[in-house]
TILO-474813 format. One record per atom (N, C-alpha, C): residue number from 0; y, x, z; residue in three letters. Coordinates in Angstrom, 2 decimals, always signed. Atoms other than C-alpha are relative to their C-alpha. Layout:
BEGIN
PT num       v       u       w residu
PT NUM       Y       X       Z    ALA
...
***
This chain:
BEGIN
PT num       v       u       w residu
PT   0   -0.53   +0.48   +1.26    UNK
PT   0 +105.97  +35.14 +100.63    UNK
PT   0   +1.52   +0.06   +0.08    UNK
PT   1   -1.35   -0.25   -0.17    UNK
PT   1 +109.21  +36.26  +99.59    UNK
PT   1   +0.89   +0.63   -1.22    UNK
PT   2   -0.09   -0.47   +1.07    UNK
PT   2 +111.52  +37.20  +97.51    UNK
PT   2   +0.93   +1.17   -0.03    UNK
PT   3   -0.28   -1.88   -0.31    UNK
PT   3 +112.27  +41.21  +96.95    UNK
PT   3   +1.37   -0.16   -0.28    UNK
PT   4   -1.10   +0.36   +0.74    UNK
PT   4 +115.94  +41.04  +96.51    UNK
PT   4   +0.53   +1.55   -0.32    UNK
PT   5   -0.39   -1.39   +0.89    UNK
PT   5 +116.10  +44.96  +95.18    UNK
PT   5   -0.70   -0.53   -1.34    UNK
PT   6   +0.48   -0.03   +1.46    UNK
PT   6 +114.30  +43.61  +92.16    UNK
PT   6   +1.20   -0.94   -0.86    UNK
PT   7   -0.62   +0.92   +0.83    UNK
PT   7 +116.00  +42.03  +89.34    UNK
PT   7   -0.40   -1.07   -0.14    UNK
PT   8   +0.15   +1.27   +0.21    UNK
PT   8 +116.53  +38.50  +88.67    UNK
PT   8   -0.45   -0.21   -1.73    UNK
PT   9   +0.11   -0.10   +1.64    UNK
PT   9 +114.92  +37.62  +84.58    UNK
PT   9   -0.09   -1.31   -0.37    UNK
PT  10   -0.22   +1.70   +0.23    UNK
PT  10 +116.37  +34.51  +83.42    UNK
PT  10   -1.12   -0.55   -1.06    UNK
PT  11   +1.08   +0.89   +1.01    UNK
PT  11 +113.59  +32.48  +81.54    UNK
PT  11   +0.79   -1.06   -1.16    UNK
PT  12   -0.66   +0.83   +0.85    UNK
PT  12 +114.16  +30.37  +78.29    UNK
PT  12   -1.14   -1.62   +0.40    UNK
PT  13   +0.92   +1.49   -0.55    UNK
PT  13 +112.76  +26.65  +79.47    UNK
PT  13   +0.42   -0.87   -0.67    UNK
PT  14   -0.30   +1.15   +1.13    UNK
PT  14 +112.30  +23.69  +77.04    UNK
PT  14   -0.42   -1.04   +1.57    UNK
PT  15   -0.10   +1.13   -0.68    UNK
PT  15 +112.35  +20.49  +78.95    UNK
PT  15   -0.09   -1.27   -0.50    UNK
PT  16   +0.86   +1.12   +0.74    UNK
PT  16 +110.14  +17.62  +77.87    UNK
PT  16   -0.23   -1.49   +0.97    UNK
PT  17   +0.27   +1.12   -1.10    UNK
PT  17 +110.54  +13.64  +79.76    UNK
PT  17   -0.72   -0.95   -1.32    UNK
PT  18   +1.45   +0.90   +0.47    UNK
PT  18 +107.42  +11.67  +78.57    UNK
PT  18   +0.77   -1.51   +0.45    UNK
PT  19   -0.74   +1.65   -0.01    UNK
PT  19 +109.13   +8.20  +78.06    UNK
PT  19   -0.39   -1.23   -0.66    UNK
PT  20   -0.33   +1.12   +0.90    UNK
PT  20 +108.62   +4.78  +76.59    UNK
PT  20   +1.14   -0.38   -0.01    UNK
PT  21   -1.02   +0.45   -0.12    UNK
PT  21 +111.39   +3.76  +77.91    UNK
PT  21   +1.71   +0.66   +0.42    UNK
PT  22   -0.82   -0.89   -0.80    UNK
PT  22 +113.83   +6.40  +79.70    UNK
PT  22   +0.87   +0.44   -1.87    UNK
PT  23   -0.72   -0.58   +1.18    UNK
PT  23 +117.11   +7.52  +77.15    UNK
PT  23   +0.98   +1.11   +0.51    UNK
PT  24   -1.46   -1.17   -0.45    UNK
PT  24 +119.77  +10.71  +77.90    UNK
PT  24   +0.44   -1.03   +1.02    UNK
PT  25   -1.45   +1.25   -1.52    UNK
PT  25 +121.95   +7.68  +80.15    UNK
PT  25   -1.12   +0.24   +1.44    UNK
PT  26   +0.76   +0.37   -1.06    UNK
PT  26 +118.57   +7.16  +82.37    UNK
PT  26   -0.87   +1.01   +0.36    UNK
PT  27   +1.11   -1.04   -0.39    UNK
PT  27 +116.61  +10.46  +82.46    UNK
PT  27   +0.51   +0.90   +0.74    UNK
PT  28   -0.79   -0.49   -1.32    UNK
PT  28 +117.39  +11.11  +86.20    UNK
PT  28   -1.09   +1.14   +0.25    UNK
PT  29   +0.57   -1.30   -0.86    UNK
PT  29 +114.30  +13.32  +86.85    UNK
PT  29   -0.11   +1.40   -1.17    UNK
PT  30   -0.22   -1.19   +0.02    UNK
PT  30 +114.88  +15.52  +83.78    UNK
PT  30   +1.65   +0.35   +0.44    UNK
PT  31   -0.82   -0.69   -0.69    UNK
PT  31 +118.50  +15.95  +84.94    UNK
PT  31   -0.23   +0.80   +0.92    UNK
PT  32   +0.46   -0.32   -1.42    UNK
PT  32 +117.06  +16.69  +88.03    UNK
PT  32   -0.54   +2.01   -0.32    UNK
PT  33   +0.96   -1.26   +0.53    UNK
PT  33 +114.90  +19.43  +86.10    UNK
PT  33   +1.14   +1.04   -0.10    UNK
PT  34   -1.07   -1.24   +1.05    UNK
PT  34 +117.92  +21.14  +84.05    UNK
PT  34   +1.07   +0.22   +1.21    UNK
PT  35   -0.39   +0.11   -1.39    UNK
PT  35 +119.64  +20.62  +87.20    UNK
PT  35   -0.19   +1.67   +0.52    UNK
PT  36   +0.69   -0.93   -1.00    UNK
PT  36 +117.52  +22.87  +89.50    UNK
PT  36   -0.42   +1.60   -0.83    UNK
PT  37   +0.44   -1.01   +0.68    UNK
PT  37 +116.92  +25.24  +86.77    UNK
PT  37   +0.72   +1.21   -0.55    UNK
PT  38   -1.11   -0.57   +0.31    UNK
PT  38 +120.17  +26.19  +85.69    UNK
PT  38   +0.70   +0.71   +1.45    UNK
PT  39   -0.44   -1.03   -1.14    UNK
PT  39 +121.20  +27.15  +89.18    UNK
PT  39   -0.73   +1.02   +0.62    UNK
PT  40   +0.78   -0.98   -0.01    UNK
PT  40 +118.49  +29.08  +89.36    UNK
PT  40   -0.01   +1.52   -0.34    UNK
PT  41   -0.40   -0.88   +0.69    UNK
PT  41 +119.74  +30.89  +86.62    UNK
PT  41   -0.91   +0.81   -1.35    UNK
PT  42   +0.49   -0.08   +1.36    UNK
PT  42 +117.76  +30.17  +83.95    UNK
PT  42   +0.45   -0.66   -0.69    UNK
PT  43   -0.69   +0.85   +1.06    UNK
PT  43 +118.36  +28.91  +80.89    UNK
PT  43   -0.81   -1.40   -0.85    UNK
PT  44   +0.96   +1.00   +0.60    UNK
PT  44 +117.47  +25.64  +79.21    UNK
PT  44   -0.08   +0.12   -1.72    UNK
PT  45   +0.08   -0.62   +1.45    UNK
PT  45 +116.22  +26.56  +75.80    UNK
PT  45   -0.17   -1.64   -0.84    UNK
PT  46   +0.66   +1.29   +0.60    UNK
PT  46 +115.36  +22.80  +74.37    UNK
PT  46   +0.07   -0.99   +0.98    UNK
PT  47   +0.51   +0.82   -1.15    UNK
PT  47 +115.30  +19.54  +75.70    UNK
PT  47   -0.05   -1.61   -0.71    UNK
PT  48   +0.65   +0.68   +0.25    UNK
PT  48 +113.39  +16.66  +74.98    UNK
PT  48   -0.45   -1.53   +0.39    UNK
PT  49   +0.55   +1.02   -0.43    UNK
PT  49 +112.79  +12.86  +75.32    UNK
PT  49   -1.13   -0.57   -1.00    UNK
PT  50   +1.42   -0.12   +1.09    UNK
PT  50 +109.26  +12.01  +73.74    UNK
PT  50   -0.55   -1.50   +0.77    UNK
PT  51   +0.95   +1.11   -0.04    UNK
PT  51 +107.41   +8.87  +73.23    UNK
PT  51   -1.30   +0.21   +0.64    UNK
PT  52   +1.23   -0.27   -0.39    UNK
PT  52 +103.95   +8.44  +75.34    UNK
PT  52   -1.01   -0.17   -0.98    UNK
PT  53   +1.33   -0.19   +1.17    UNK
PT  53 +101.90   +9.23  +72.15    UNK
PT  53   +0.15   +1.31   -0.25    UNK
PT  54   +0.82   -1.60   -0.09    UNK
PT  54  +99.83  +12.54  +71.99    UNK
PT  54   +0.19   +0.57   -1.19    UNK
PT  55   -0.44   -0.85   +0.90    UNK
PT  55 +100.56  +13.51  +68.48    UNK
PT  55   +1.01   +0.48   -0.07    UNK
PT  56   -1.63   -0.52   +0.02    UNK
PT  56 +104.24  +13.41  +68.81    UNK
PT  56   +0.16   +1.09   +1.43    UNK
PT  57   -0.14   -0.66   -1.72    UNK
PT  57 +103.88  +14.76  +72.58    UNK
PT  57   -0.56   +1.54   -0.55    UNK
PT  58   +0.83   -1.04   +0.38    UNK
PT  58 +101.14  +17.77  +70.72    UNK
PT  58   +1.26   +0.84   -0.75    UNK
PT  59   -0.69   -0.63   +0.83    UNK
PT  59 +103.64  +18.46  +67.87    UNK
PT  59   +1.44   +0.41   +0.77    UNK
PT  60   -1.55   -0.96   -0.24    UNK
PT  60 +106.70  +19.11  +70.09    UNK
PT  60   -0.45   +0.98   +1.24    UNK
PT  61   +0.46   -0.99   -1.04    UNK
PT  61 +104.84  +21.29  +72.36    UNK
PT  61   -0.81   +1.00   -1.03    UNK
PT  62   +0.40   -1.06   +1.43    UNK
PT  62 +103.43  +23.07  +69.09    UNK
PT  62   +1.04   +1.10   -0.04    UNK
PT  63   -1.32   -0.99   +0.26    UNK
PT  63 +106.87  +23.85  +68.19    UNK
PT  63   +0.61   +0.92   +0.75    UNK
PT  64   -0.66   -0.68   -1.72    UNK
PT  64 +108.08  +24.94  +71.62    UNK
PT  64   -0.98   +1.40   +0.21    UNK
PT  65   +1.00   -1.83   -0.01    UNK
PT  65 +104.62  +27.65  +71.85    UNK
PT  65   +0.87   -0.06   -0.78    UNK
PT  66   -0.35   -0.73   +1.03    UNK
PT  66 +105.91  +28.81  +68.49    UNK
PT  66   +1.08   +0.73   +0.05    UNK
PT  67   -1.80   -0.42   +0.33    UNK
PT  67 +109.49  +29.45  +69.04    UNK
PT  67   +0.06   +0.70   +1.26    UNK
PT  68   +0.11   -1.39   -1.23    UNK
PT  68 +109.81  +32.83  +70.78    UNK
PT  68   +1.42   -0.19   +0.61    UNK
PT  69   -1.20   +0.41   -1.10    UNK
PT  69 +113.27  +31.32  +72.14    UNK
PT  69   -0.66   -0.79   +1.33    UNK
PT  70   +0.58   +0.80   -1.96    UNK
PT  70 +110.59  +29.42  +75.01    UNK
PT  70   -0.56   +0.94   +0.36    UNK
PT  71   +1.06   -1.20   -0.55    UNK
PT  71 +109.01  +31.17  +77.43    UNK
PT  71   -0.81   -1.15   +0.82    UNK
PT  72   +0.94   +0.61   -0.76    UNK
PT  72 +108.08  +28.10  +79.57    UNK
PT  72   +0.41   -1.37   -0.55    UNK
PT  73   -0.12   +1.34   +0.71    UNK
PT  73 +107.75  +24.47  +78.63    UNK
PT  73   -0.43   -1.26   +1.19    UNK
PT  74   +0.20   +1.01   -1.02    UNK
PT  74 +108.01  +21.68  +81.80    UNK
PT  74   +0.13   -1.39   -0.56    UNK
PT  75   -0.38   +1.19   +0.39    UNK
PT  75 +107.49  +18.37  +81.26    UNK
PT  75   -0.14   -1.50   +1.22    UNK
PT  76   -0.44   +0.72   -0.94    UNK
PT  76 +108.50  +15.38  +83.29    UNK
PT  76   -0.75   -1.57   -0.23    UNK
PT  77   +0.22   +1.66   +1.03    UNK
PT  77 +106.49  +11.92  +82.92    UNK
PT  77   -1.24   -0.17   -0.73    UNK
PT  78   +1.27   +0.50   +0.78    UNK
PT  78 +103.25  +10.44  +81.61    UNK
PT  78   -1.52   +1.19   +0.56    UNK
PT  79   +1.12   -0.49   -0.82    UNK
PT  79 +100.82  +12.06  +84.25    UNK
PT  79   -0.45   -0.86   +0.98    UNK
PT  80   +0.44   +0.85   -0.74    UNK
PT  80  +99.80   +9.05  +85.88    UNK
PT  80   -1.45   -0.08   -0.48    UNK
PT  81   +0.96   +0.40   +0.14    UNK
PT  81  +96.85   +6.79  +85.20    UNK
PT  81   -0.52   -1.00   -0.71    UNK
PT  82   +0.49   +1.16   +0.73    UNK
PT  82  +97.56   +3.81  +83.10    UNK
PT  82   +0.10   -0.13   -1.45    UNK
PT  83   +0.21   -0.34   +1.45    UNK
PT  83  +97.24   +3.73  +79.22    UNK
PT  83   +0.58   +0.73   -0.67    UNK
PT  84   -1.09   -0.46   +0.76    UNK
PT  84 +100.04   +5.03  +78.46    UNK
PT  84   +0.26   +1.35   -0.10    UNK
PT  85   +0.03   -1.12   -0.67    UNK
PT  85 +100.05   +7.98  +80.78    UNK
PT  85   -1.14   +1.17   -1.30    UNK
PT  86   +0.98   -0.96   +1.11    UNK
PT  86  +98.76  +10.74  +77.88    UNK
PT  86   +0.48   +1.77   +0.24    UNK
PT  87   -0.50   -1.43   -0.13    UNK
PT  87 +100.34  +14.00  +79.03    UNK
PT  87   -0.72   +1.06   +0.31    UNK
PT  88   +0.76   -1.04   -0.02    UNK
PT  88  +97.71  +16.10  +80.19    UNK
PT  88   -1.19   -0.18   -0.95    UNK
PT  89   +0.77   -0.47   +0.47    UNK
PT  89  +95.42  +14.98  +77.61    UNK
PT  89   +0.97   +0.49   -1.72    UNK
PT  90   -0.61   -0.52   +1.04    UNK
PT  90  +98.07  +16.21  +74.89    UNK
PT  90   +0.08   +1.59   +0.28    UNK
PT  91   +0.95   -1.64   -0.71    UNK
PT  91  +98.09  +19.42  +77.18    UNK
PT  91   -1.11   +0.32   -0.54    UNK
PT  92   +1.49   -0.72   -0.02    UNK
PT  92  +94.41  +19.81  +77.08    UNK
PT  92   +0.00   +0.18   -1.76    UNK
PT  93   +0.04   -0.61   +1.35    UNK
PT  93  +95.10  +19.80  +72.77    UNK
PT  93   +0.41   +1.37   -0.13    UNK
PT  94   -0.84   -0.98   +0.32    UNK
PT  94  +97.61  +22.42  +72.85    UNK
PT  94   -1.01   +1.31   +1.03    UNK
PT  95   +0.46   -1.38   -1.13    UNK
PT  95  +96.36  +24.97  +75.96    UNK
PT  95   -1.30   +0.92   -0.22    UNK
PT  96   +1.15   -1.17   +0.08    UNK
PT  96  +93.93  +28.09  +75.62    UNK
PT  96   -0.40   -0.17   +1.64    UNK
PT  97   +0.64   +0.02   -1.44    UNK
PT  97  +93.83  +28.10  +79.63    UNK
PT  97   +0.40   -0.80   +0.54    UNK
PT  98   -0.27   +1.15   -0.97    UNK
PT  98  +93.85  +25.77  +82.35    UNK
PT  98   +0.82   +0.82   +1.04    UNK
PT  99   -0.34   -0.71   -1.14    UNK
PT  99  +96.17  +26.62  +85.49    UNK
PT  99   -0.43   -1.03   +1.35    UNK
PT 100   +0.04   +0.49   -0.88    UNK
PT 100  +94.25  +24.55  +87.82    UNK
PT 100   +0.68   +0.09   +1.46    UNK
PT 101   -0.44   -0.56   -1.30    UNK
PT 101  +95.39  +25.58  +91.02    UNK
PT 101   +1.43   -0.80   -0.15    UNK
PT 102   -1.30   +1.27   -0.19    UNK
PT 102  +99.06  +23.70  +90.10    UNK
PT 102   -0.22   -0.80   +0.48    UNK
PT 103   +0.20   +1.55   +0.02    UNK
PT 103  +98.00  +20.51  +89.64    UNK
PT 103   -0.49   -0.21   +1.80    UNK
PT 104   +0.45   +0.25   -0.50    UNK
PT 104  +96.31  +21.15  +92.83    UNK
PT 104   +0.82   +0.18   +1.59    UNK
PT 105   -1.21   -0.30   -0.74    UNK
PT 105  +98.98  +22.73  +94.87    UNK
PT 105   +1.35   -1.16   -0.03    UNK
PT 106   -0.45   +1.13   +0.05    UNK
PT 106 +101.21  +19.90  +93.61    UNK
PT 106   -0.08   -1.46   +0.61    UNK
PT 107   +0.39   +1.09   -0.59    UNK
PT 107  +99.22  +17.00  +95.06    UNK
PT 107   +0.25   +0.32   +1.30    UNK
PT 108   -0.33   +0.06   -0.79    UNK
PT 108  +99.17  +18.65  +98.10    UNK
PT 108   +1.74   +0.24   +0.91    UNK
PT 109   -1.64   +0.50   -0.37    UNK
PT 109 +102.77  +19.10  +98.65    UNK
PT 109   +0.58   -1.37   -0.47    UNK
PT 110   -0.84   +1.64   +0.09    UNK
PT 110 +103.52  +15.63  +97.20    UNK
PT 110   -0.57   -0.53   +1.08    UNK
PT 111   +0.39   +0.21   -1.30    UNK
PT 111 +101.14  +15.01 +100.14    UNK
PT 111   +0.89   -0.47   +0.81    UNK
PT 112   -0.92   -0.34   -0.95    UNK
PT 112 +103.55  +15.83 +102.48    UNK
PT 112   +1.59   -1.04   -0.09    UNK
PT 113   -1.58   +1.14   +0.25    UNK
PT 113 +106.78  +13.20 +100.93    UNK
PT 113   -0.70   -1.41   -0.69    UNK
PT 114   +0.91   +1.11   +0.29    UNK
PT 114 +104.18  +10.39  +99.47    UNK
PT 114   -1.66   -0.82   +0.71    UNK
PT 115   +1.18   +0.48   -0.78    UNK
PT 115 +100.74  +10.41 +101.66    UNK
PT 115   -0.80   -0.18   -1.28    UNK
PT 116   +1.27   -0.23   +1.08    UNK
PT 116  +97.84   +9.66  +99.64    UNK
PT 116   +0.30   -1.03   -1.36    UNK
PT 117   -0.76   +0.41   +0.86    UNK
PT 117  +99.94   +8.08  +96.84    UNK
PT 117   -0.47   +1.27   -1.46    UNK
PT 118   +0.44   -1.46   +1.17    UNK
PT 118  +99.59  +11.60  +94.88    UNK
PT 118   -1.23   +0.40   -0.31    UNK
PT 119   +1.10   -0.26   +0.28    UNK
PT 119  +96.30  +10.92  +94.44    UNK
PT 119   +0.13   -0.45   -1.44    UNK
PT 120   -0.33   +0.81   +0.79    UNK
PT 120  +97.64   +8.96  +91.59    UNK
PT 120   +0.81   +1.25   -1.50    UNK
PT 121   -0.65   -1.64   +0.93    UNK
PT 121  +99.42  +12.37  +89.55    UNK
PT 121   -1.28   +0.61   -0.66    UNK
PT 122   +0.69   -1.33   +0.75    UNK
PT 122  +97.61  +14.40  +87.21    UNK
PT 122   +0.56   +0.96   -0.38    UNK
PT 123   -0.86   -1.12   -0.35    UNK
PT 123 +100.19  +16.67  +87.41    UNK
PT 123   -1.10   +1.47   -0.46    UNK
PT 124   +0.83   -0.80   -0.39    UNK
PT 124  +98.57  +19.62  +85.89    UNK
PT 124   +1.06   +1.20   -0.89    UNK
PT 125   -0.38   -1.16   +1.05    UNK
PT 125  +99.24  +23.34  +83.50    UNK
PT 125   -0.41   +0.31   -0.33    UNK
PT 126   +1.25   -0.90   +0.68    UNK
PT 126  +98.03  +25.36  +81.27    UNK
PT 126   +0.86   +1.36   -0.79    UNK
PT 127   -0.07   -0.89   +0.68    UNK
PT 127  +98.53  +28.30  +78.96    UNK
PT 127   -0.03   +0.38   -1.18    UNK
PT 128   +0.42   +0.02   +1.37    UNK
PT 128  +98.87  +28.49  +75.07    UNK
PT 128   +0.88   +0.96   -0.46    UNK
PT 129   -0.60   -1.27   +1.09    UNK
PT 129  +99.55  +31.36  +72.70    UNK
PT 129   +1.07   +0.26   +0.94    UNK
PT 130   -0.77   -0.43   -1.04    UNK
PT 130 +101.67  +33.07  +75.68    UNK
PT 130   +0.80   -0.32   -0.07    UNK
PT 131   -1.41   +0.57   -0.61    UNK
PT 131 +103.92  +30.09  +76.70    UNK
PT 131   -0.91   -0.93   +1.06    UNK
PT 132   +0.35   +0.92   -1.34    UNK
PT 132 +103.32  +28.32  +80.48    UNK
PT 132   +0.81   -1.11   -0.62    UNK
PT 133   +0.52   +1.76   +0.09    UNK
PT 133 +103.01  +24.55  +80.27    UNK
PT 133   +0.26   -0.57   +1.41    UNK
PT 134   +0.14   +1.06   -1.25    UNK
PT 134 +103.81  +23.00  +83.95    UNK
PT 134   -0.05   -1.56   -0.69    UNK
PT 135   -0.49   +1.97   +0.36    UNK
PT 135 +103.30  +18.46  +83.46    UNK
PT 135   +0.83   -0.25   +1.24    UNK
PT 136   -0.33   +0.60   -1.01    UNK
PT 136 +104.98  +17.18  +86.22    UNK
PT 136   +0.01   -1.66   -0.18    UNK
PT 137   -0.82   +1.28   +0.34    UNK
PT 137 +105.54  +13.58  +86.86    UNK
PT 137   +0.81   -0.73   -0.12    UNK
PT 138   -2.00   +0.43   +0.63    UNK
PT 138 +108.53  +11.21  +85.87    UNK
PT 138   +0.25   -0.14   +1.19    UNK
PT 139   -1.01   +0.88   -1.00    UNK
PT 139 +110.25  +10.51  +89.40    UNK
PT 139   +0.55   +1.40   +0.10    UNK
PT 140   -1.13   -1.11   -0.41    UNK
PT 140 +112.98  +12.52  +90.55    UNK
PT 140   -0.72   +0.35   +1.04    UNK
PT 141   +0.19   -0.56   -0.89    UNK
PT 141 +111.27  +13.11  +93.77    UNK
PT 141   -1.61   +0.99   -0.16    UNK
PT 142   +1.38   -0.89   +0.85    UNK
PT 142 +107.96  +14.78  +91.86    UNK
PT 142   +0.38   +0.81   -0.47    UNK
PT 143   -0.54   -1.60   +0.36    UNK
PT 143 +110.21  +17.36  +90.46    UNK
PT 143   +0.81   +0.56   +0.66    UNK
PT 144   -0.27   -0.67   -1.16    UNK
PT 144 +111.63  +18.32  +93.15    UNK
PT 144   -0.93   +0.47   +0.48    UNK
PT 145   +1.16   -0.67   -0.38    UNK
PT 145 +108.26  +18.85  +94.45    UNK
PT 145   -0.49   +0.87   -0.65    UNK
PT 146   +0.80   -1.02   +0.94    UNK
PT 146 +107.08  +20.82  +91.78    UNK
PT 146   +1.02   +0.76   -0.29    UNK
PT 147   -0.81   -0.63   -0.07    UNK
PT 147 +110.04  +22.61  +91.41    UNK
PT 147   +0.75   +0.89   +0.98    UNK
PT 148   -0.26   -0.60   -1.78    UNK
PT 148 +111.59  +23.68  +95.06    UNK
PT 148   -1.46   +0.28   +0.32    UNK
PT 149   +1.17   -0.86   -1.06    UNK
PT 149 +107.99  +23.78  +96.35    UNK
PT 149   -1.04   +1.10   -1.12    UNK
PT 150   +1.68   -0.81   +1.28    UNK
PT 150 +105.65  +25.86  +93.01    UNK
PT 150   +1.30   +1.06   -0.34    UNK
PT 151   -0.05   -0.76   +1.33    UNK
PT 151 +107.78  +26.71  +90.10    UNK
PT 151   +1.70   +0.92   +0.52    UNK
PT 152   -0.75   -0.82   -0.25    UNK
PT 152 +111.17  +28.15  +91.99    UNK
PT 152   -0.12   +1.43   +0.14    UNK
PT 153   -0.11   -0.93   -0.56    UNK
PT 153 +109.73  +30.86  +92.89    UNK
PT 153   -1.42   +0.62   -0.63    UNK
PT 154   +0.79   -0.75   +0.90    UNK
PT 154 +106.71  +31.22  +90.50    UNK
PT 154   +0.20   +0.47   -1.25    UNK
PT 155   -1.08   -0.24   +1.33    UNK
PT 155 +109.39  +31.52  +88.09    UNK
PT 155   +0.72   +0.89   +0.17    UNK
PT 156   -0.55   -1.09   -0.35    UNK
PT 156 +111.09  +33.98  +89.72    UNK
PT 156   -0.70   +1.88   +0.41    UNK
PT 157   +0.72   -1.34   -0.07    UNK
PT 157 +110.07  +38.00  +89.24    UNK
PT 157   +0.51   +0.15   +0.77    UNK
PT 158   -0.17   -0.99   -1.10    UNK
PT 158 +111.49  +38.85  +92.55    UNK
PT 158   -1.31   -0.64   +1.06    UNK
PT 159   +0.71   +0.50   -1.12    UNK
PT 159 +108.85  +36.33  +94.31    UNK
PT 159   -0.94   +1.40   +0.50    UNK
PT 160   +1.14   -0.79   -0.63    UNK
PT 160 +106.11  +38.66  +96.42    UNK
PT 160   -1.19   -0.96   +0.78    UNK
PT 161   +0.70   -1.54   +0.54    UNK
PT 161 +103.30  +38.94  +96.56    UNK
PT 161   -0.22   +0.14   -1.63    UNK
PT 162   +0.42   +0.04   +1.54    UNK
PT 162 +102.83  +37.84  +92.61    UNK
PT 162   +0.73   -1.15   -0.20    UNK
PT 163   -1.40   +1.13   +0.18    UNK
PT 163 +104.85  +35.40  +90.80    UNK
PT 163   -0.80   -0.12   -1.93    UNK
PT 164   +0.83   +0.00   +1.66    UNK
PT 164 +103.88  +34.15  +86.60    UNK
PT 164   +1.37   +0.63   -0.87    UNK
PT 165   -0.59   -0.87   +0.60    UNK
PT 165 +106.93  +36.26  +85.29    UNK
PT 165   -0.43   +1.01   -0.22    UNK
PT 166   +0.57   -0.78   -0.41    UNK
PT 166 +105.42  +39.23  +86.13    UNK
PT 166   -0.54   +0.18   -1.16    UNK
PT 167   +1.59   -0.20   +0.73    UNK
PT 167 +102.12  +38.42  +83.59    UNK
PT 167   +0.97   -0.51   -1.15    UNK
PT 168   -0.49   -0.10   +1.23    UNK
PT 168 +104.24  +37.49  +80.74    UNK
PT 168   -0.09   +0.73   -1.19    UNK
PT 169   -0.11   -0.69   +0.66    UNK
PT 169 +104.40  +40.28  +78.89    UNK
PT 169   -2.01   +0.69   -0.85    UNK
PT 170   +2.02   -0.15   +0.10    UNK
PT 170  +99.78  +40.44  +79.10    UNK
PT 170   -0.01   -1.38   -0.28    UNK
PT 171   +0.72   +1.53   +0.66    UNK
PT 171  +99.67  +36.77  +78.23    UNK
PT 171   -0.66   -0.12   -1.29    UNK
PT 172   +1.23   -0.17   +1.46    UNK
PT 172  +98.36  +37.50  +74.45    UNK
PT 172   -0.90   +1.32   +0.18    UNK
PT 173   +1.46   -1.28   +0.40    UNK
PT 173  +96.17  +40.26  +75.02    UNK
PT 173   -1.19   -0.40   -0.39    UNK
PT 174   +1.19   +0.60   +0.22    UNK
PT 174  +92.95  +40.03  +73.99    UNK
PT 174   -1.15   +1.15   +0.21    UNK
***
């Protein structure tokens, strides 16, 4: 695993969504964290978002985001836990044509590795709608780091090898 450095780098347009009751611009340390890690990357942040933990409003700005051929990917930070409030992957499961299991699952086990069996507690998951990627992540700063440095750096990046989700972009609506 690696990344080809004769290939070109293809900056992505990324909306950036923190699932909040409470979190405002002053206090939203783990999407900084996001736009952060993303921008030095050398992508771009196309949108960015603080959203109430209710599924219509959470559905309708992830509507808009597929729609608008300025996103290509749509991360969101927050409300993948377990207690009432927590609604993020089932506002996902409205919006998404496919599931990307394998995240969610790759996720736990690297939070593994900085939490112990704590990340049993994440539903951390992705999906796929009208050809725009969906990562959830959860709200702490140290959960997007995980999902970020350890998944999406480098599944975001078309130089990764052996396969990477830039790559399939362009086949995401086929039918």
């Amino acid at each position: 695993m690696s990344i080809d450095e004769s290939l070109s780098f293809v900056p992505l347009n990324i909306a950036v969504a923190t699932v909040s009751d409470t979190r405002v611009a002053a206090t939203d340390t783990s999407g900084d964290t996001l736009v952060a890690r993303l921008s030095a990357a050398g992508h771009r942040l196309a949108a960015r978002a603080i959203i109430k933990d209710e599924v219509p409003v959470l559905v309708a700005q992830l509507n808009a985001w597929i729609d608008d051929p300025g996103v290509d990917v749509i991360i969101t930070t927050g409300g993948t836990g377990v207690t009432g409030r927590d609604v993020t992957p089932e506002a996902l499961d409205q919006v998404m044509e496919k599931a990307i299991p394998g995240f969610g699952e790759l996720f736990r086990w690297l939070s593994f590795q900085s939490i112990g069996t704590s990340t049993i507690q994440s539903r951390a998951c992705a999906g796929l709608a009208r050809g725009t990627y969906i990562f959830c992540l959860p709200g702490s700063t140290g959960a997007v780091k995980d999902g970020w440095d350890g998944i999406l750096a480098t599944q975001l990046d078309a130089r990764h090898r052996p396969c990477n989700f830039v790559e399939l972009i362009p086949r995401l609506r086929e039918r």
